[in-house]
Gaussian input, Z-matrix of N, CA and C with variables (Angstrom, degrees):
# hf/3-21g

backbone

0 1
 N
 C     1     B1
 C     2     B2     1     A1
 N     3     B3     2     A2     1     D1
 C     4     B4     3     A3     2     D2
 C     5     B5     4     A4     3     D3
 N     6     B6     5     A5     4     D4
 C     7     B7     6     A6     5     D5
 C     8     B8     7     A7     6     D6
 N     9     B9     8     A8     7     D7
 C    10    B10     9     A9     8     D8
 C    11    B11    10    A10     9     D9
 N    12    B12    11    A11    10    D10
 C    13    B13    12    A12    11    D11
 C    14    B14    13    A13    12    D12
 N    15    B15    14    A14    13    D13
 C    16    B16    15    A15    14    D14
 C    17    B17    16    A16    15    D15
 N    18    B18    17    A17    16    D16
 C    19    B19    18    A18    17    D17
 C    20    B20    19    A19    18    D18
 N    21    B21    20    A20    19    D19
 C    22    B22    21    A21    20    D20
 C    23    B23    22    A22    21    D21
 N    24    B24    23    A23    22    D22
 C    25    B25    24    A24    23    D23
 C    26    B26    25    A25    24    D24
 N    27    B27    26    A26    25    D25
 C    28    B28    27    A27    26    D26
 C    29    B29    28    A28    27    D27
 N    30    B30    29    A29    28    D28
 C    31    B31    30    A30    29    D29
 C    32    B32    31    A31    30    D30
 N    33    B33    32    A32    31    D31
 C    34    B34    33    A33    32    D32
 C    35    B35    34    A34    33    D33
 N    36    B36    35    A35    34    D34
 C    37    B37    36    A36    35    D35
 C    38    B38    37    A37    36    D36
 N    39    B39    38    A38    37    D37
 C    40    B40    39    A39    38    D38
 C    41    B41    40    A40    39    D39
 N    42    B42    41    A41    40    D40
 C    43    B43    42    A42    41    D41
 C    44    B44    43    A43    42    D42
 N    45    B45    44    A44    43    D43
 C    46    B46    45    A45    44    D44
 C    47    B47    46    A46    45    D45
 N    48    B48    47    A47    46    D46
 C    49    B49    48    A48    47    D47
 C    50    B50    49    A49    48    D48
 N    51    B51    50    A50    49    D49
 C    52    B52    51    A51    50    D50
 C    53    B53    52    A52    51    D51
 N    54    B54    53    A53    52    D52
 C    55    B55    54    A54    53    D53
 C    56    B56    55    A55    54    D54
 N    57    B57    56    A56    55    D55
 C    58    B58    57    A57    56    D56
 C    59    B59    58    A58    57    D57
 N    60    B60    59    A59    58    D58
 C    61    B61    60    A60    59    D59
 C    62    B62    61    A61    60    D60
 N    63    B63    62    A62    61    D61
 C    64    B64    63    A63    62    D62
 C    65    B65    64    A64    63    D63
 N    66    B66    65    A65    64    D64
 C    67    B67    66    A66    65    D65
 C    68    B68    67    A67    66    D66
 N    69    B69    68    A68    67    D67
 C    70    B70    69    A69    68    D68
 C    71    B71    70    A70    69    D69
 N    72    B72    71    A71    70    D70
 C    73    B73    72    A72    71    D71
 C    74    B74    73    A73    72    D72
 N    75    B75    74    A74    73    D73
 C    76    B76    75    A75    74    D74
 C    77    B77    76    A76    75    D75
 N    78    B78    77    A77    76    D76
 C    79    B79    78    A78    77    D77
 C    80    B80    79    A79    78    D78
 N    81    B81    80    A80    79    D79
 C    82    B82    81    A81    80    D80
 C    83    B83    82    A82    81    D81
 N    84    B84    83    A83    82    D82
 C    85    B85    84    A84    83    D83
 C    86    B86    85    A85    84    D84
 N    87    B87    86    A86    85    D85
 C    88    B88    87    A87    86    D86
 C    89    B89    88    A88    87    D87
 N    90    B90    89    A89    88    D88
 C    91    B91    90    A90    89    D89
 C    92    B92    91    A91    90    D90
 N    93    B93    92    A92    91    D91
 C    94    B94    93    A93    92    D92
 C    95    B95    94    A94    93    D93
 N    96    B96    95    A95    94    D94
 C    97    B97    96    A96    95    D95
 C    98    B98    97    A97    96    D96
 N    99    B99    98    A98    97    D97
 C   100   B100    99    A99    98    D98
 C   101   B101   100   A100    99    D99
 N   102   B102   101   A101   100   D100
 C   103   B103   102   A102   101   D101
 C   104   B104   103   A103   102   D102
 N   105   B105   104   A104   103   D103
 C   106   B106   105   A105   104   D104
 C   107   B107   106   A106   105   D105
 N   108   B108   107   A107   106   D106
 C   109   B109   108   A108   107   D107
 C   110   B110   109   A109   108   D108
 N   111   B111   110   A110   109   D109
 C   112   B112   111   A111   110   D110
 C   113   B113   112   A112   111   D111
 N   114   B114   113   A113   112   D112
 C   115   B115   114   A114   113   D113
 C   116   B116   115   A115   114   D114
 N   117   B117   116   A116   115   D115
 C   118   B118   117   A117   116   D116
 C   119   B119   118   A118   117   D117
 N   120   B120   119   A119   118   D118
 C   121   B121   120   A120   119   D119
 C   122   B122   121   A121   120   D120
 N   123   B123   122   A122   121   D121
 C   124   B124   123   A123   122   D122
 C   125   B125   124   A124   123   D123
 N   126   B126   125   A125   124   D124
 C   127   B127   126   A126   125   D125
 C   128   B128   127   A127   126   D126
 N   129   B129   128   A128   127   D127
 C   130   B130   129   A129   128   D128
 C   131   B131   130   A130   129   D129
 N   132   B132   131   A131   130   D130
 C   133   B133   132   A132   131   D131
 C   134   B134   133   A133   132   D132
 N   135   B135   134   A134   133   D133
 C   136   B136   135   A135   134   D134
 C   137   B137   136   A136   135   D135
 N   138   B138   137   A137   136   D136
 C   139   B139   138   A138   137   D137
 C   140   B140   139   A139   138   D138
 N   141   B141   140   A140   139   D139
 C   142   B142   141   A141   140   D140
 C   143   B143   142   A142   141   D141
 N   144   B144   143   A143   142   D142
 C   145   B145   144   A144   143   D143
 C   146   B146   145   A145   144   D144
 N   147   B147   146   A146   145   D145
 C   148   B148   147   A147   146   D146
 C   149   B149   148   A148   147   D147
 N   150   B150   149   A149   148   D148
 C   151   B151   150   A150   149   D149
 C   152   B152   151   A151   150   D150
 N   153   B153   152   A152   151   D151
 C   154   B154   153   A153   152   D152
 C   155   B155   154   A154   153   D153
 N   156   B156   155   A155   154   D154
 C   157   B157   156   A156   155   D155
 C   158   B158   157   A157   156   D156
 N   159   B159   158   A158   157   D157
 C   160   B160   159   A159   158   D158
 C   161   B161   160   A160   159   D159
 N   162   B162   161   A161   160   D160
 C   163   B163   162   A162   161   D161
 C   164   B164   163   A163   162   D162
 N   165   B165   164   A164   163   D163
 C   166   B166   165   A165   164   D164
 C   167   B167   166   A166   165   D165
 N   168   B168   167   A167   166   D166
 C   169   B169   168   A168   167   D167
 C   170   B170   169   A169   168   D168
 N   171   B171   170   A170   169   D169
 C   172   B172   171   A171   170   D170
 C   173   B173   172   A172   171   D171
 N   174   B174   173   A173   172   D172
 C   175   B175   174   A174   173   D173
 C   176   B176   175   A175   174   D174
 N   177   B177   176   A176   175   D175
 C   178   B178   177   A177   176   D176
 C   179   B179   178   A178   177   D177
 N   180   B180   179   A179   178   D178
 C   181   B181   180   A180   179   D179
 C   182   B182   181   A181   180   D180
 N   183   B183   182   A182   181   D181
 C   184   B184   183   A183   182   D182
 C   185   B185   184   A184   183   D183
 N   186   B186   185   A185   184   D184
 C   187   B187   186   A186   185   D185
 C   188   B188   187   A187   186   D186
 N   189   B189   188   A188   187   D187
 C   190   B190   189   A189   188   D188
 C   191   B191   190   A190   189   D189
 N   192   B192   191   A191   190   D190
 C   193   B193   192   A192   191   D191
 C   194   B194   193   A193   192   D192
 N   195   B195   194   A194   193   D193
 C   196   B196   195   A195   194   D194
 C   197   B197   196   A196   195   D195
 N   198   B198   197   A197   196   D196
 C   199   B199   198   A198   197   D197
 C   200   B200   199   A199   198   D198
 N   201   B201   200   A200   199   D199
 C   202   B202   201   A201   200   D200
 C   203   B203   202   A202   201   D201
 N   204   B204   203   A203   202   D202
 C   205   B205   204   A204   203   D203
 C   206   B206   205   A205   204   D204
 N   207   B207   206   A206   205   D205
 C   208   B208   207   A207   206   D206
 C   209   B209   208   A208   207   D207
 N   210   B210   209   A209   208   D208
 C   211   B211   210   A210   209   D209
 C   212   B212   211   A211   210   D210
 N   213   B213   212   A212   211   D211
 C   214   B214   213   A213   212   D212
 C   215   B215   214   A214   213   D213
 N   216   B216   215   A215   214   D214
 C   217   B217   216   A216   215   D215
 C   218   B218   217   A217   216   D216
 N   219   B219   218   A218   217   D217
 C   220   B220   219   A219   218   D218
 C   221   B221   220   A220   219   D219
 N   222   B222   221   A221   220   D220
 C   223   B223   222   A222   221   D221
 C   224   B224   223   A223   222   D222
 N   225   B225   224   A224   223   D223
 C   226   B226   225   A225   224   D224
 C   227   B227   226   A226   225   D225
 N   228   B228   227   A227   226   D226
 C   229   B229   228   A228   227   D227
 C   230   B230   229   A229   228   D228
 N   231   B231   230   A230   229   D229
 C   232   B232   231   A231   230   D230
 C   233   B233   232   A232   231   D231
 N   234   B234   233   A233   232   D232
 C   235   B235   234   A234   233   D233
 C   236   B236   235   A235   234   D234
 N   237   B237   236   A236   235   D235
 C   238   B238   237   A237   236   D236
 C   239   B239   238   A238   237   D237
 N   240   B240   239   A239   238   D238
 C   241   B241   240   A240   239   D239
 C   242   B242   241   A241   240   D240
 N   243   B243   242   A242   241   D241
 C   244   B244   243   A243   242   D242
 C   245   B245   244   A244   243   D243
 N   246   B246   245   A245   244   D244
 C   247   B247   246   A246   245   D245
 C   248   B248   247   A247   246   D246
 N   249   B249   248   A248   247   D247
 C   250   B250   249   A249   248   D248
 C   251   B251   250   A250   249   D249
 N   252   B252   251   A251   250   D250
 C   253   B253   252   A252   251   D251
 C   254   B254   253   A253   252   D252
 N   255   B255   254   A254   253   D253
 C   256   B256   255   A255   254   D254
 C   257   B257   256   A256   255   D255
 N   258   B258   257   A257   256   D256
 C   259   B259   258   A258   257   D257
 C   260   B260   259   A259   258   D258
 N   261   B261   260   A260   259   D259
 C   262   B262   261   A261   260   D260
 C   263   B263   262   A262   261   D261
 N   264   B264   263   A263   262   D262
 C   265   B265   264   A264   263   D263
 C   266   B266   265   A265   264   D264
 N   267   B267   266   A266   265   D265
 C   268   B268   267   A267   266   D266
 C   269   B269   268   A268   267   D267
 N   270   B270   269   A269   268   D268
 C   271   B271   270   A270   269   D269
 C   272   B272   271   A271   270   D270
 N   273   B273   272   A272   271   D271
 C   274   B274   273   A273   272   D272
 C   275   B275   274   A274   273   D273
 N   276   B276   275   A275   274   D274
 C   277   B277   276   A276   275   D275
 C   278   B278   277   A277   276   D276
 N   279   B279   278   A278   277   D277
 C   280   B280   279   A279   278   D278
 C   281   B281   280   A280   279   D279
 N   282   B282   281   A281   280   D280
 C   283   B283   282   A282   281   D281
 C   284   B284   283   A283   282   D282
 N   285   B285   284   A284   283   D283
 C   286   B286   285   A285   284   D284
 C   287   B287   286   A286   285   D285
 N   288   B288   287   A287   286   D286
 C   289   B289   288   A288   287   D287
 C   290   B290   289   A289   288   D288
 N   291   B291   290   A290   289   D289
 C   292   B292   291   A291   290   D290
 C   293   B293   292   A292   291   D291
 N   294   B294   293   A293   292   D292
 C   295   B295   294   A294   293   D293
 C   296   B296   295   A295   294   D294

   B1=1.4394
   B2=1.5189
   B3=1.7326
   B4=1.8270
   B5=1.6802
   B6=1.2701
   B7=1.4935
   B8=1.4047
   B9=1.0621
   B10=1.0623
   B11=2.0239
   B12=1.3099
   B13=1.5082
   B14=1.4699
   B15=1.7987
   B16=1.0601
   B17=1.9052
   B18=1.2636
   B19=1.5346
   B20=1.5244
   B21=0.5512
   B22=1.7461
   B23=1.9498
   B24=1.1347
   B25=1.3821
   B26=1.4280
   B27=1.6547
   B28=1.6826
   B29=1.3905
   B30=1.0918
   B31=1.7042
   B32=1.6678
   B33=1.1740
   B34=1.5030
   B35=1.3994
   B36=1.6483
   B37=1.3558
   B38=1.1359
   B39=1.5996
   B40=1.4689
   B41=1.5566
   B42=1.8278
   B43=1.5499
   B44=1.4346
   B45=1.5395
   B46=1.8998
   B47=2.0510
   B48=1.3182
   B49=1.6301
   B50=1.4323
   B51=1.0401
   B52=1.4132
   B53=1.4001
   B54=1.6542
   B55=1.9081
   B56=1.3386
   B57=1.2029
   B58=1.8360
   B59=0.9768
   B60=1.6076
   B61=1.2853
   B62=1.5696
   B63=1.0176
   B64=1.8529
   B65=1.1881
   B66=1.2531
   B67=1.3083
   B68=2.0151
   B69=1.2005
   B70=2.1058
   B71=1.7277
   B72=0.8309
   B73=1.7999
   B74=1.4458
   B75=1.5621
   B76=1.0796
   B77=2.0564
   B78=0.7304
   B79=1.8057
   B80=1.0700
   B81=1.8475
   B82=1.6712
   B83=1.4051
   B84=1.0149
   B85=1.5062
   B86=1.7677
   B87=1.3384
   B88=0.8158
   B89=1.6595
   B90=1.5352
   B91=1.3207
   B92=1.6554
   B93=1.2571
   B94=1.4415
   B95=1.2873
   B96=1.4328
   B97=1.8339
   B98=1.6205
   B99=2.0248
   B100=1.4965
   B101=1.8830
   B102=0.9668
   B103=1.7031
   B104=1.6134
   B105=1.7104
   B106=1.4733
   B107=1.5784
   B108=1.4081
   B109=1.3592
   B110=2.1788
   B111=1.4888
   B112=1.3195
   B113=1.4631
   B114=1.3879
   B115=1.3703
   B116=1.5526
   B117=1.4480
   B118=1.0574
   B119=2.0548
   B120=1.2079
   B121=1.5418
   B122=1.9979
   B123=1.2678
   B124=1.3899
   B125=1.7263
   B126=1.2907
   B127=1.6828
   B128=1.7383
   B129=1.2961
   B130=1.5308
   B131=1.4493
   B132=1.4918
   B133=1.4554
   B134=1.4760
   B135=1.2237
   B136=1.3339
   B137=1.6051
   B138=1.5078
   B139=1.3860
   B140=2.1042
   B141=1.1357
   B142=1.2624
   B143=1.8295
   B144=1.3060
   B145=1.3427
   B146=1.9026
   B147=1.0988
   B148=1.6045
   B149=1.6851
   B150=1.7298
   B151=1.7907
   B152=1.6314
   B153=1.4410
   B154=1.3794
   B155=1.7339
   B156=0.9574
   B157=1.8096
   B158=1.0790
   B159=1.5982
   B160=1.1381
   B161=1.4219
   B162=1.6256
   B163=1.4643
   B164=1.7451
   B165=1.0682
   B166=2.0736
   B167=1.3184
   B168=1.4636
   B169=0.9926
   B170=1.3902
   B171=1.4969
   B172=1.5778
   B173=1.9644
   B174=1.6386
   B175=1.3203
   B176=2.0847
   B177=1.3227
   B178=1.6450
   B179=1.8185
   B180=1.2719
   B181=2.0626
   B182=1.3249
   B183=1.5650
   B184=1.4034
   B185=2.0799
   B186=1.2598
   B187=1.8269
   B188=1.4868
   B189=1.3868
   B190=1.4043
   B191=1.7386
   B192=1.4066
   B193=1.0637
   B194=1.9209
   B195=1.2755
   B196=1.5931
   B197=1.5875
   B198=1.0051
   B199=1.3535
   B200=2.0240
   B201=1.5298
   B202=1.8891
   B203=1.9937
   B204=1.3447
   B205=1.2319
   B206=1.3229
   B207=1.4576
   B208=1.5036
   B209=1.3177
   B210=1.4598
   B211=1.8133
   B212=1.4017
   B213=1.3877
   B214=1.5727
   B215=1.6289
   B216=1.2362
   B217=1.2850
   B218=1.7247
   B219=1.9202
   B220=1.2564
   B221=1.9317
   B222=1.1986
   B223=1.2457
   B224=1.5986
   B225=1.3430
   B226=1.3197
   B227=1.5742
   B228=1.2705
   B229=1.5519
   B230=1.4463
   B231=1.5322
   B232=1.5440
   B233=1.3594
   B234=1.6441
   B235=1.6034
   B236=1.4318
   B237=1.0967
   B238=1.7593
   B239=1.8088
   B240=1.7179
   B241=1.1379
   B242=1.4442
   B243=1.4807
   B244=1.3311
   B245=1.6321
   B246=1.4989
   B247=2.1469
   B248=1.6262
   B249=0.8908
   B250=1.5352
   B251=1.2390
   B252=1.7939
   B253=1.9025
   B254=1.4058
   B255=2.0097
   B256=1.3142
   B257=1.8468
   B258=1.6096
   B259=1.3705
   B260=1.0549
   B261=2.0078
   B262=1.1897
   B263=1.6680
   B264=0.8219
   B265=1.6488
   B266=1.8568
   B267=1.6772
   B268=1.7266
   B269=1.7725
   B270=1.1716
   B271=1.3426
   B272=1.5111
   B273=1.3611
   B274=1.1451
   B275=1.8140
   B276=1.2920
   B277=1.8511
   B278=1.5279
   B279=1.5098
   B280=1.7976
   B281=0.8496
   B282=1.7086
   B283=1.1426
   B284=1.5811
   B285=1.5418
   B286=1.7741
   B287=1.3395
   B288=1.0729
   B289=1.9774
   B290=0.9836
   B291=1.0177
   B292=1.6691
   B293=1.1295
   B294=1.8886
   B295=1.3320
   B296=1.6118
   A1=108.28
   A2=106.63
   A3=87.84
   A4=115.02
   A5=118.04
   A6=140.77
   A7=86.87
   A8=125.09
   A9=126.08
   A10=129.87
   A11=132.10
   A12=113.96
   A13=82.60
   A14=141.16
   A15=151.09
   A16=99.97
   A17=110.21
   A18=113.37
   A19=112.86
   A20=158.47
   A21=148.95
   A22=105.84
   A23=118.28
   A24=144.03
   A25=94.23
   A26=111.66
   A27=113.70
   A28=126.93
   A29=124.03
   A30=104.88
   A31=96.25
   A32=100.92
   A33=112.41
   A34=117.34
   A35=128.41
   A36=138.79
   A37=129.01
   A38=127.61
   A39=112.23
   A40=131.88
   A41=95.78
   A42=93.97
   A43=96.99
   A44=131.32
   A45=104.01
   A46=76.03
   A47=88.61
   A48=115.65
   A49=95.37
   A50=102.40
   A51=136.98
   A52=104.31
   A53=112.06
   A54=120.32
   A55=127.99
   A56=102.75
   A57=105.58
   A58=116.65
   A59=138.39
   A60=141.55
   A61=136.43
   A62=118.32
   A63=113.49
   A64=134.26
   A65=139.78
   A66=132.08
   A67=100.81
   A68=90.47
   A69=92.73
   A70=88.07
   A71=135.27
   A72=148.45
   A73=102.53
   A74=133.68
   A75=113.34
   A76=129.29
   A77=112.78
   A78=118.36
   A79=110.01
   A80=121.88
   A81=129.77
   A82=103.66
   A83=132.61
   A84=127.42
   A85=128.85
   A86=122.86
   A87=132.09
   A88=133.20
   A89=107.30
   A90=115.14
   A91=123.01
   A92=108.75
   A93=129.11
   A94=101.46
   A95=109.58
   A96=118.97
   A97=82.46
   A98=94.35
   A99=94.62
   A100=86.04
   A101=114.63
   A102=134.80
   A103=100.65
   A104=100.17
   A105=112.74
   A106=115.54
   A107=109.92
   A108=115.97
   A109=99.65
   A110=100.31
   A111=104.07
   A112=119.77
   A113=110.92
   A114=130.64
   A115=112.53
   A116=96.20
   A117=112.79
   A118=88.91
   A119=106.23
   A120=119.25
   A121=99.60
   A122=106.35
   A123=97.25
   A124=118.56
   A125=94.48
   A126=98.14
   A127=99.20
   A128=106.80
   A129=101.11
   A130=121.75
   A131=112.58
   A132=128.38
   A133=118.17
   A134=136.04
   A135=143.15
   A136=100.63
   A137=102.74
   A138=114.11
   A139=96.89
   A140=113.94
   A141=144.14
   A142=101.43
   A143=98.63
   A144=87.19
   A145=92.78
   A146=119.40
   A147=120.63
   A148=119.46
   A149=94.81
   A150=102.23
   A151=93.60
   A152=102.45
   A153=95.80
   A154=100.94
   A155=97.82
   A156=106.92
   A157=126.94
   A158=129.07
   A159=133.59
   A160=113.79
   A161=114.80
   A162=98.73
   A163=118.57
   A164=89.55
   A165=86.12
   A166=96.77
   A167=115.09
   A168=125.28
   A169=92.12
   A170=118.63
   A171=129.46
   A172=109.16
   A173=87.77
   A174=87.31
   A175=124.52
   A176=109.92
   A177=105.40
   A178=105.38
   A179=99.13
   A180=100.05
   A181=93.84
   A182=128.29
   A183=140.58
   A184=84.35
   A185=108.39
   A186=100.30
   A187=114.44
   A188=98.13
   A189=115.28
   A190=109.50
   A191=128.30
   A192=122.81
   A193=113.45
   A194=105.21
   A195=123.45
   A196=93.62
   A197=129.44
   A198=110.03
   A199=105.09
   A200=83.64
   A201=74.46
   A202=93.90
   A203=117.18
   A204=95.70
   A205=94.60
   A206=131.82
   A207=117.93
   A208=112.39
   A209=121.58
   A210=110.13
   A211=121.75
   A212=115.88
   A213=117.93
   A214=75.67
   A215=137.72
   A216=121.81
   A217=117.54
   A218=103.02
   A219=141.54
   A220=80.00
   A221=116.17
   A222=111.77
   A223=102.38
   A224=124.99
   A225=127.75
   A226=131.24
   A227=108.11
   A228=134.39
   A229=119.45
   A230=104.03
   A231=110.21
   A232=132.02
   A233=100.27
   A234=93.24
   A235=109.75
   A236=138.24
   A237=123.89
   A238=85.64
   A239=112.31
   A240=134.47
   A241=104.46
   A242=118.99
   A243=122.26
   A244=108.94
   A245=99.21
   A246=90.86
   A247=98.93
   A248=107.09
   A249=111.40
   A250=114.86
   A251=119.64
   A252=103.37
   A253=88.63
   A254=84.64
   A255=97.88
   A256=110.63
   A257=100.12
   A258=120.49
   A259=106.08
   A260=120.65
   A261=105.60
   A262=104.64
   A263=120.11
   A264=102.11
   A265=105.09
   A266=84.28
   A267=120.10
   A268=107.95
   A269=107.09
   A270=135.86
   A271=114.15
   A272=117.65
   A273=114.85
   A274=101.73
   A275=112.90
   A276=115.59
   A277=95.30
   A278=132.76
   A279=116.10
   A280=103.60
   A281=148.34
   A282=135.15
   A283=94.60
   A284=106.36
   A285=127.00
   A286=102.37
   A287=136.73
   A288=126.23
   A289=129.97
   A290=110.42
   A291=99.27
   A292=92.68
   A293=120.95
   A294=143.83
   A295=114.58
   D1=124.26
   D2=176.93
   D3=-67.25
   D4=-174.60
   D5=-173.90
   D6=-81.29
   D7=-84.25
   D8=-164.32
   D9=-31.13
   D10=160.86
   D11=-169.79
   D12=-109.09
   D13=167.22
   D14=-163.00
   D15=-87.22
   D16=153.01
   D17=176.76
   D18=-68.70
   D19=122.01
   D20=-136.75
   D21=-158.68
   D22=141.35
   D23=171.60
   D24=-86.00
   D25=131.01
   D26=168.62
   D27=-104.91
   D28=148.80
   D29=-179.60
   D30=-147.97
   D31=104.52
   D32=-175.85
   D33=-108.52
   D34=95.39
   D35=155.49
   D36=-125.75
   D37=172.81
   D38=174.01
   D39=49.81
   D40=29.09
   D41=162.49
   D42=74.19
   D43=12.13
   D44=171.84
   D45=-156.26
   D46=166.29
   D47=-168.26
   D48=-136.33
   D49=137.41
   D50=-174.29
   D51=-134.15
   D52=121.65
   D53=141.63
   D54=-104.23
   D55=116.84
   D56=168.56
   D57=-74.56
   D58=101.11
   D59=155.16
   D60=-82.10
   D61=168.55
   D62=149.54
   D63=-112.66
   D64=77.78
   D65=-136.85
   D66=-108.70
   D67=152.35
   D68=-175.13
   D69=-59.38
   D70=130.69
   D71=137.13
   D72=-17.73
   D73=-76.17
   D74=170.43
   D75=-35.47
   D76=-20.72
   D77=178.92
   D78=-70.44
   D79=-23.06
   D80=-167.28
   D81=-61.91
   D82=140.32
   D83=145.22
   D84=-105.30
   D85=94.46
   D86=166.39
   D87=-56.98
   D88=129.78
   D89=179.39
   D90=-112.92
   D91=4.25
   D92=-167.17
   D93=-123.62
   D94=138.47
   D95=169.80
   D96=-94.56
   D97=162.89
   D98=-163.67
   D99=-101.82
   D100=-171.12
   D101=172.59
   D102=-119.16
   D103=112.70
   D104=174.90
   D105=-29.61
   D106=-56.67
   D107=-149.19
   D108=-72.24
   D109=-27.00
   D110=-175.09
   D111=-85.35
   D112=-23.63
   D113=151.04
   D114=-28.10
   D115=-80.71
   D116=-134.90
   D117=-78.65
   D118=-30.80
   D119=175.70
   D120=-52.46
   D121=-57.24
   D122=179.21
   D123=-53.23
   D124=-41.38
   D125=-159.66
   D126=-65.66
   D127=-26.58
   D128=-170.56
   D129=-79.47
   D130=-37.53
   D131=147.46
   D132=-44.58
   D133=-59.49
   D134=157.22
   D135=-19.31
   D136=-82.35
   D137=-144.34
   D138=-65.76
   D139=-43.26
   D140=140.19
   D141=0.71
   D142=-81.80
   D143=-147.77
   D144=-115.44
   D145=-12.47
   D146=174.01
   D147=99.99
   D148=-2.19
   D149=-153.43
   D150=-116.01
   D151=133.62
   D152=167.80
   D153=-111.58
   D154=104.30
   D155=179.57
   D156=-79.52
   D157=36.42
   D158=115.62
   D159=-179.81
   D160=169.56
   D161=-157.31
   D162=-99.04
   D163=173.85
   D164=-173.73
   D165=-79.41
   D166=162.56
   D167=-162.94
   D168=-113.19
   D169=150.47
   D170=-167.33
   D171=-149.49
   D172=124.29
   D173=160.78
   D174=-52.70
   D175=115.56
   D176=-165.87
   D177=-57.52
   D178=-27.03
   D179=-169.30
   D180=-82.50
   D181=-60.55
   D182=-127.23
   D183=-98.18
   D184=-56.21
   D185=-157.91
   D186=101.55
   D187=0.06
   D188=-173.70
   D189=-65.03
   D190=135.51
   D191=-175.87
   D192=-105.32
   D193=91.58
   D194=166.53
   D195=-50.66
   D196=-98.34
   D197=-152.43
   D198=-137.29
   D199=137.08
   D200=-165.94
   D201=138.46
   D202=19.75
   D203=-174.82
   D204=-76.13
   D205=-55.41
   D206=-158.87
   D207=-52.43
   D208=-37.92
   D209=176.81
   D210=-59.78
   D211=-15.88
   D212=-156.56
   D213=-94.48
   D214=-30.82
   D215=-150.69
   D216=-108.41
   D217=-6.55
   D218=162.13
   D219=-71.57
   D220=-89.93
   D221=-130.86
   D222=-77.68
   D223=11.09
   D224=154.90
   D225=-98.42
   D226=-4.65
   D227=150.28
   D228=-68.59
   D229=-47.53
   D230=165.57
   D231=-70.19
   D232=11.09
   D233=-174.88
   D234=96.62
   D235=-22.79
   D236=-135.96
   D237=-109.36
   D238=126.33
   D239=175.56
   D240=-56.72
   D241=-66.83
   D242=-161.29
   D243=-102.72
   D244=-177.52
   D245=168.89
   D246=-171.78
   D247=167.18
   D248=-163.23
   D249=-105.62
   D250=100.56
   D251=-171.90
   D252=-126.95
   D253=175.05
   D254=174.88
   D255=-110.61
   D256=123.15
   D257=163.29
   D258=-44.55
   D259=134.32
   D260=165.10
   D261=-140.95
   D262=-175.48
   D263=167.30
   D264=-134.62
   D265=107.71
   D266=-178.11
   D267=-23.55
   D268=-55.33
   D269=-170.26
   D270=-61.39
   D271=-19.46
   D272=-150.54
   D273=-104.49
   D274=127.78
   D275=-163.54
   D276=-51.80
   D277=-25.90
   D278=179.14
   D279=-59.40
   D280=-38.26
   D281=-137.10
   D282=-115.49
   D283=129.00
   D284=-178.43
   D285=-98.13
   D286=128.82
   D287=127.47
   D288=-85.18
   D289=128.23
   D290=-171.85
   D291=-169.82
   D292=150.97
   D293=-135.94
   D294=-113.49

């Protein structure tokens, strides 16, 4: 993972901050095994239609991927170097995970 944090677009309302970045796919860190059938459902839609309609969500310090493993793992099957998430900061009481 570089040192550095990704160049990121901000969008700050409602008490939580958000960065839109592009970060290389390799930098992700995944904590989730994916499910074949959802995999493979993303990658085909992807490849399908060209659009990734919306971005994974990423721990902003860690690179850690909250939610969005199957796209990161669609769109690194597809070839595609980079991908477009949203920075968030894990820590922060706006931000929920949940299943």
């Amino acid at each position: 993972m570089s040192a550095s944090r990704p160049v990121s677009y901000t969008i700050d309302g409602d008490g939580i901050h958000l960065d839109i970045a592009l970060v290389e796919i390799d930098e992700l860190l995944l904590h989730e095994e994916t499910i074949s059938g959802s995999f493979y459902a993303f990658m085909e839609e992807i490849e399908r239609s060209g659009i990734l309609k919306s971005p994974v969500i990423v721990g902003r310090e860690s690179l850690v991927v909250l939610d969005g493993t199957h796209r990161v793992e669609a769109l690194r099957n597809l070839g595609c170097r980079f991908m477009c998430v949203c920075l968030v900061d894990y820590m922060s009481p706006g931000i929920r995970v949940d299943r």
